[in-house]
C-alpha positions as CSV (number, residue, x, y, z in Angstrom):
1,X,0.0,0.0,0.0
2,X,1.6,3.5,-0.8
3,X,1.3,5.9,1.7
4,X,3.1,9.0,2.4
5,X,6.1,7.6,4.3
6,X,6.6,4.8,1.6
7,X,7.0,7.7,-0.8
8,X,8.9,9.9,1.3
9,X,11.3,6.7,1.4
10,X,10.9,5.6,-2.3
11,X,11.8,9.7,-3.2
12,X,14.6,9.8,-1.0
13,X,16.0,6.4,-2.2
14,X,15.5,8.0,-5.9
15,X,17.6,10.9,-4.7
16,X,20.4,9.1,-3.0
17,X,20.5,10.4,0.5
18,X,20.6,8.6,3.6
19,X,18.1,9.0,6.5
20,X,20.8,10.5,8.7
21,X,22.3,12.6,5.2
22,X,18.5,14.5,5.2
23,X,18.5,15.1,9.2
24,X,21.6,16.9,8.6
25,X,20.7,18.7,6.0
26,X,17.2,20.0,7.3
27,X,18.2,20.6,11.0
28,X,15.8,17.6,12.2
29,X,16.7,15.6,15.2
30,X,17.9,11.8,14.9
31,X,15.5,9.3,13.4
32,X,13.1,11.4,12.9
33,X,12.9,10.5,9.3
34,X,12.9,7.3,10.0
35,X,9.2,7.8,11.8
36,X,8.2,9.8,8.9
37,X,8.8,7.0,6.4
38,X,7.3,4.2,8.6
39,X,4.2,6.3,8.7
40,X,4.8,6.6,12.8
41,X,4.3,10.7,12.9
42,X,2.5,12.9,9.7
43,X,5.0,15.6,8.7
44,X,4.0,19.4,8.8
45,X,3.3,20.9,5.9
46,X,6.3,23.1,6.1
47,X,8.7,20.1,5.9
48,X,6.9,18.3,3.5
49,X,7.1,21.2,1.1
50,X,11.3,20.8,2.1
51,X,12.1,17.7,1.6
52,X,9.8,17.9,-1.8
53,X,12.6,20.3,-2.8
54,X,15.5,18.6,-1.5
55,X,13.9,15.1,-3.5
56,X,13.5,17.4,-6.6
57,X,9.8,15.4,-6.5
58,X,6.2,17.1,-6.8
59,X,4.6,18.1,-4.0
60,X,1.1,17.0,-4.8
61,X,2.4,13.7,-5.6
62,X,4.4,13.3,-2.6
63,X,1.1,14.6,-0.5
64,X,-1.1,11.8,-2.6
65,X,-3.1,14.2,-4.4
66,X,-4.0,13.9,-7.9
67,X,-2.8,11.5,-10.3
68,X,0.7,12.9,-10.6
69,X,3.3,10.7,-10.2
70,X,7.3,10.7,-10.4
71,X,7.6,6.8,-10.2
């Protein structure tokens, strides 16, 4: 089932940075991506917009809206 977490992963994957690589680079605490992707905690909408931009991925497709998709 795709949810927002597995595409957070799959993007990331895609892009080639490591869980602890985007921490760093967005000033979040350890594992915190990590709940993200495994669907533990829904990100705000102010991170999700980030880490759209650091994926280089749409927005509305990493927010499951529409039919867009970057598969």
């Amino acid at each position: 089932m795709d949810t927002v977490g597995t595409r957070l992963k799959k993007a990331r994957m895609k892009a080639g940075y490591s869980r602890p690589e985007v921490e760093i680079e967005l000033g979040l605490l350890p594992g915190y991506i990590g709940k993200l992707e495994c669907d533990e905690v829904l990100p705000l909408v102010g991170l999700v917009k980030r880490l759209a931009a650091l994926y280089r991925v749409d927005l509305n497709w990493l927010c499951m809206i529409g039919e867009n998709t970057n598969d």
